[in-house]
DOFIDREN-41790 format. One record per residue (C-alpha): y, x, z. Coordinates in steps of 0.5 Angstrom, whole numbers, padded with zeros to 4 digits, always signed. Example, Ala and Ser with C-alpha at 12.3 -4.5 7.8 and 13.67 -1.06 7.14 Angstrom:
// residues 2
-0009+0025+0016/-0002+0027+0014/
//
This chain:
// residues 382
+0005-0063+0103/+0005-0063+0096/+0002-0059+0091/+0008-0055+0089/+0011-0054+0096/+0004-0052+0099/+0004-0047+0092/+0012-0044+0094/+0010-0042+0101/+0004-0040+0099/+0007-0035+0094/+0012-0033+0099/+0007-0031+0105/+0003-0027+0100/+0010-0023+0098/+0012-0022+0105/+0006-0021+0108/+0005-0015+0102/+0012-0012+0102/+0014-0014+0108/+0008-0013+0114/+0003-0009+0110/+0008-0002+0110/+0008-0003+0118/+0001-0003+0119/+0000+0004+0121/+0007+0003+0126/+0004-0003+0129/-0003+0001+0129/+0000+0007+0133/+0006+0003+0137/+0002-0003+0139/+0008-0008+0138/+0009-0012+0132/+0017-0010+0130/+0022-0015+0133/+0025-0017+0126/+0018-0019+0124/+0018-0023+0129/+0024-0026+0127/+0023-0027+0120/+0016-0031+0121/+0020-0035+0126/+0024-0037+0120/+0019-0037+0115/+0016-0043+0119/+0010-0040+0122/+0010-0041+0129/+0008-0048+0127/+0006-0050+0120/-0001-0053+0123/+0004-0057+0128/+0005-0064+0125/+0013-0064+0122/+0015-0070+0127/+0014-0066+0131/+0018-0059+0128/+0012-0056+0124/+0010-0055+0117/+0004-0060+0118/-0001-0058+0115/-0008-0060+0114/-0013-0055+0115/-0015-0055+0108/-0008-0053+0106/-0008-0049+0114/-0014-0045+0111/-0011-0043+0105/-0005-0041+0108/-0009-0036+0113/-0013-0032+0108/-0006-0030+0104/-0004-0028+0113/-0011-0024+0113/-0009-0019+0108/-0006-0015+0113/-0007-0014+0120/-0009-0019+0125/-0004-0018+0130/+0001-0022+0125/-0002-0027+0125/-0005-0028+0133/+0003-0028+0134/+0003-0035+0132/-0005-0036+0132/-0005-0040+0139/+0001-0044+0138/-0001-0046+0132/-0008-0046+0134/-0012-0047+0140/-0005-0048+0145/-0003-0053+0140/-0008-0056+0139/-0010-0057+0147/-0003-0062+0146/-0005-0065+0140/-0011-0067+0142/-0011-0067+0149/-0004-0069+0150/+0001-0076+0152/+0006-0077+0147/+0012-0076+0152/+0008-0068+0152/+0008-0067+0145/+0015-0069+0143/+0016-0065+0149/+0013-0059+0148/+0010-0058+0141/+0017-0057+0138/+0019-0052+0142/+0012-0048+0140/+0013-0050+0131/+0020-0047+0132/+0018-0039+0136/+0022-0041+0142/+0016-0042+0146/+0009-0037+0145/+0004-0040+0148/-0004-0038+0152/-0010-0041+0152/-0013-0040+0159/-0020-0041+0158/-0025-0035+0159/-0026-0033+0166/-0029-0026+0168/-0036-0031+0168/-0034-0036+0164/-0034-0034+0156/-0036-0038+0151/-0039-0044+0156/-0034-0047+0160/-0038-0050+0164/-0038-0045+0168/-0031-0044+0170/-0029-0043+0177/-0021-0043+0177/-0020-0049+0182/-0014-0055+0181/-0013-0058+0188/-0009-0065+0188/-0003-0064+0194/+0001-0071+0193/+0005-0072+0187/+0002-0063+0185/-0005-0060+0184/-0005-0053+0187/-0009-0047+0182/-0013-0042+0183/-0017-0037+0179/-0017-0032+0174/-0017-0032+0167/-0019-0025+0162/-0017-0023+0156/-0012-0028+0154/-0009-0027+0149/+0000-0026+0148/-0001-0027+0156/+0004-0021+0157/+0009-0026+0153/+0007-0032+0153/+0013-0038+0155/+0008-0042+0157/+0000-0042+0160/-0006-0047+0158/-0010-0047+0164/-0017-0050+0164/-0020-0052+0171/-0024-0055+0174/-0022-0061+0178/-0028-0064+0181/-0034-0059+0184/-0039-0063+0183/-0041-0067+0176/-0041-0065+0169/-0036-0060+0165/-0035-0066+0161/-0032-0070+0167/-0030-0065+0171/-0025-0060+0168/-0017-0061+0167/-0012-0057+0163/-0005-0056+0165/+0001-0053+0162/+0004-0048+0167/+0009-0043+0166/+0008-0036+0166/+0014-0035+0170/+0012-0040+0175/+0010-0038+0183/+0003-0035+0184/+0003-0034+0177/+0001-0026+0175/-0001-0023+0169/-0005-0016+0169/-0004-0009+0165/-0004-0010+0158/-0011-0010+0156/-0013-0003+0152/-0018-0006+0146/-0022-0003+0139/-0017-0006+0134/-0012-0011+0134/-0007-0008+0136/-0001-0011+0137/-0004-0017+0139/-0003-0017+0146/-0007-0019+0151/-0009-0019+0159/-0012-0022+0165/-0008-0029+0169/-0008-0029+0176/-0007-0036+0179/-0006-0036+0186/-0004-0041+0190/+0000-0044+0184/+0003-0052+0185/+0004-0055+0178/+0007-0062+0178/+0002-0068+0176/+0006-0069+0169/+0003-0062+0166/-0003-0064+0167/-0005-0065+0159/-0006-0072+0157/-0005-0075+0164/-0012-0077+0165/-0017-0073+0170/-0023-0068+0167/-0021-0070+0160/-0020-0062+0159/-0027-0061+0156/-0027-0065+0151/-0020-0062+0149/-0022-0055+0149/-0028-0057+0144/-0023-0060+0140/-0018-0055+0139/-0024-0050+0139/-0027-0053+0133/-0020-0053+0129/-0019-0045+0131/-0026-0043+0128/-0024-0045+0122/-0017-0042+0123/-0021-0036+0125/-0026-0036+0119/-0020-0037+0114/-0017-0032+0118/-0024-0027+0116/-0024-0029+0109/-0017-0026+0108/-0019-0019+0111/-0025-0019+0106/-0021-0020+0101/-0017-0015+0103/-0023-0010+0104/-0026-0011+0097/-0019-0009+0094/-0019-0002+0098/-0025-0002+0097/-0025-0002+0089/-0019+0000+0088/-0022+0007+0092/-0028+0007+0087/-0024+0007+0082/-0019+0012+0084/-0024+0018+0087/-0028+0022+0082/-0035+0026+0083/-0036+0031+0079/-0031+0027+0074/-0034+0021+0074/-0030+0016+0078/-0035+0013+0084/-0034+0006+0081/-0039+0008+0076/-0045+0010+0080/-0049+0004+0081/-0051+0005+0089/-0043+0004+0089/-0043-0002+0085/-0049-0005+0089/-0044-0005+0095/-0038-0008+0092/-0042-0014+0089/-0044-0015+0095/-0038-0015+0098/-0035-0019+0093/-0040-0024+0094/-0040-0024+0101/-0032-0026+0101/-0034-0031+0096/-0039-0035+0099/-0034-0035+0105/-0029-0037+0102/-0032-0043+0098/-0036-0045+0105/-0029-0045+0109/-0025-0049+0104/-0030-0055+0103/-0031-0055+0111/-0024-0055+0112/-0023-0061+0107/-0029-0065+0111/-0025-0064+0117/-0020-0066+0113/-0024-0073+0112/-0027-0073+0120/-0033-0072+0115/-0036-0066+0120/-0031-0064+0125/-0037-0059+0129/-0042-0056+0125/-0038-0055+0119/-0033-0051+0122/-0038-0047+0127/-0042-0045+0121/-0036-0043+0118/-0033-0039+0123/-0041-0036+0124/-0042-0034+0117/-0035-0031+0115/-0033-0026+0121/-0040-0024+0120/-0039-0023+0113/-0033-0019+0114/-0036-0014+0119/-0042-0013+0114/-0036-0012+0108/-0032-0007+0113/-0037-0003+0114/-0039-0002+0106/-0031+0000+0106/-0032+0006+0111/-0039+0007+0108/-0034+0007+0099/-0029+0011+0102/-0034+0016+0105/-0031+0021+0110/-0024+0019+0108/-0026+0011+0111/-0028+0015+0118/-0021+0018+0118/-0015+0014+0123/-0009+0013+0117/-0015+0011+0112/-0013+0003+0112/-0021+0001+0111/-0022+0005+0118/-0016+0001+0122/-0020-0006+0119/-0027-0004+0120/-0024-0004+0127/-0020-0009+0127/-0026-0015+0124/-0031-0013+0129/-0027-0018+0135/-0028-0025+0130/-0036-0025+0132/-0034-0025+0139/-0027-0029+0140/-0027-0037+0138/-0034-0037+0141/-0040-0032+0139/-0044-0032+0133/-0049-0034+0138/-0046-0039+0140/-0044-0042+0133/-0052-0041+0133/-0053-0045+0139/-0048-0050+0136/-0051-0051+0129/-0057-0052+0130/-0056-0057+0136/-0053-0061+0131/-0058-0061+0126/-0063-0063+0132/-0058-0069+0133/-0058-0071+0125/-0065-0071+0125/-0066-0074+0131/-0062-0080+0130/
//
């Protein structure tokens, strides 16, 4: 996209998400629900598909340009962008890497205009960050696969069109060669979704368990065609959605830092606006330069994915780093804004709750330590 054009849809995101998403936060907080004219209005906006290629409907963004578009969605509560996040991201990206031709002009449009939201069906009740542990079973049966298992906290479940599904393929053998991913309807026979999860934060962002019993899907919908080729996918989209994510962080402690000064600025103590107390000061310059080193490091990751310079340490450190400074940000917010940061209605306590899902989902920052540092073996190694 051309610098001018990226600049004008950037600086229409910022008005919408500010005048528009951000006086709805308390509402969507208290109800769970992001209002339907949101909805439609993110449709219009392109958001549904602005990391989609534009031959195939979407903006096209290229992950440098993807990152700087969700830090400006991070201003406000996650849920508005996690409407959107999985069709850009890793449900969309399982058919952008993953995918046949004929699958991606198929599909990929129905996710870039909103006529579709999409699920990533990877986590299992014993299969989190490590795939290769899963136990949904895909059996062939003729010219169909035969699905069976349960998926746990997948995100938009409730209102997804269509499911991801991972499942193993092969009892035997290597993750690498013995899981398959599959497009199957939500509607589809067999296919039952649980109770709407209750959880910390995030609500609006709907999510809950997906029961597969006995589901028959023809083999077309298995993603590329090609047997045991799910893992290597679900790695990929992974890498991109850790980048989306951290960006995703930046932009929350962005916002954060602006709570959090502008409170300091505004509340007195003894006269003296509490922005002047130097243990006070310590905090802000701490946050300001936590969202800043996060960002510098999420922007030049993303331009050397752009490149295919790094495509896996750069985003494991940059998704391990940012949702890791966004929880230490949020915390010196409630800790600024005193007992008023404790209270519900307070914008730094909905955040707090809210930042404390980024070190968890997308793969654990215990996971991105596994995957740094086994890159940096592999380098030194080589």
């Amino acid at each position: 996209m051309e610098a001018d054009e990226l600049s004008t849809v950037l600086k229409e995101v910022r008005r919408f998400v500010r005048q528009e998403v951000v006086p709805l936060e308390e509402s969507i907080d208290e109800n769970d629900e992001i209002p339907a004219g949101v909805v439609e209005a993110a449709k219009r906006m392109g958001l549904f598909g602005f990391a989609i290629p534009s031959q195939y409907g979407g903006l096209g963004l290229s992950m440098h340009e993807e990152a700087q578009l969700v830090m400006e969605l991070g201003w406000t509560t996650p849920a508005f962008r996690s409407l959107f996040g999985t069709n850009n991201g890793i449900a969309g990206h399982t058919l952008l890497e993953g995918g046949t031709e004929q699958q991606r002009e198929t599909y990929l449009p129905k996710l870039a205009s909103g006529e579709w939201i999409a699920s990533f069906g990877l986590t299992e009740p014993e299969a989190g960050s490590d795939p290769g542990s899963l136990t949904t079973r895909a059996e062939r049966d003729g010219d169909h696969w035969v699905v069976n298992g349960v998926k746990r906290y997948i995100t938009n479940a409730p209102v997804a069109e269509v499911i991801m599904v991972f499942a193993r393929t092969s009892p035997t053998g290597p993750p690498s060669r013995s899981v398959s991913v599959f497009l199957v309807p939500r509607l589809a026979p067999g296919v039952s979704i649980g109770p709407k999860d209750r959880k910390m934060g995030q609500a609006g962002a709907w999510c809950g368990d997906v029961i597969l019993e006995d589901v028959r899907v023809p083999h077309e919908a298995m993603i590329g065609g090609e047997e045991g080729a799910g893992y290597v996918t679900a790695m990929r989209a992974l890498a991109h959605g850790r980048l989306h994510i951290a960006a995703l962080c930046v932009g929350m402690a962005e916002r954060l830092v602006h709570e959090s000064l502008s409170y300091a600025l505004a509340r007195q103590q003894g006269g003296t606006p509490i922005a002047e107390f130097q243990l006070v000061q310590a905090m802000l310059a701490d946050s300001k330069t936590d969202t800043m080193a996060a960002r510098a490091l999420v922007l030049d990751a993303a331009r050397r994915f752009d490149d295919g310079v790094d495509v896996r340490l750069g985003p494991a450190a940059s998704k391990y780093f940012a949702s890791e400074a966004v929880g230490r940000v949020a915390d010196r917010a409630v800790q600024i804004h005193g007992g008023a940061g404790y209270m519900r209605g307070i914008a730094v306590e909905r955040l707090y709750r809210d930042a404390r899902l980024f070190r968890i989902y997308e793969g654990t920052s215990q996971i991105q330590q596994l995957v740094i540092a086994g890159q940096m073996i592999r380098a030194a190694r080589s």
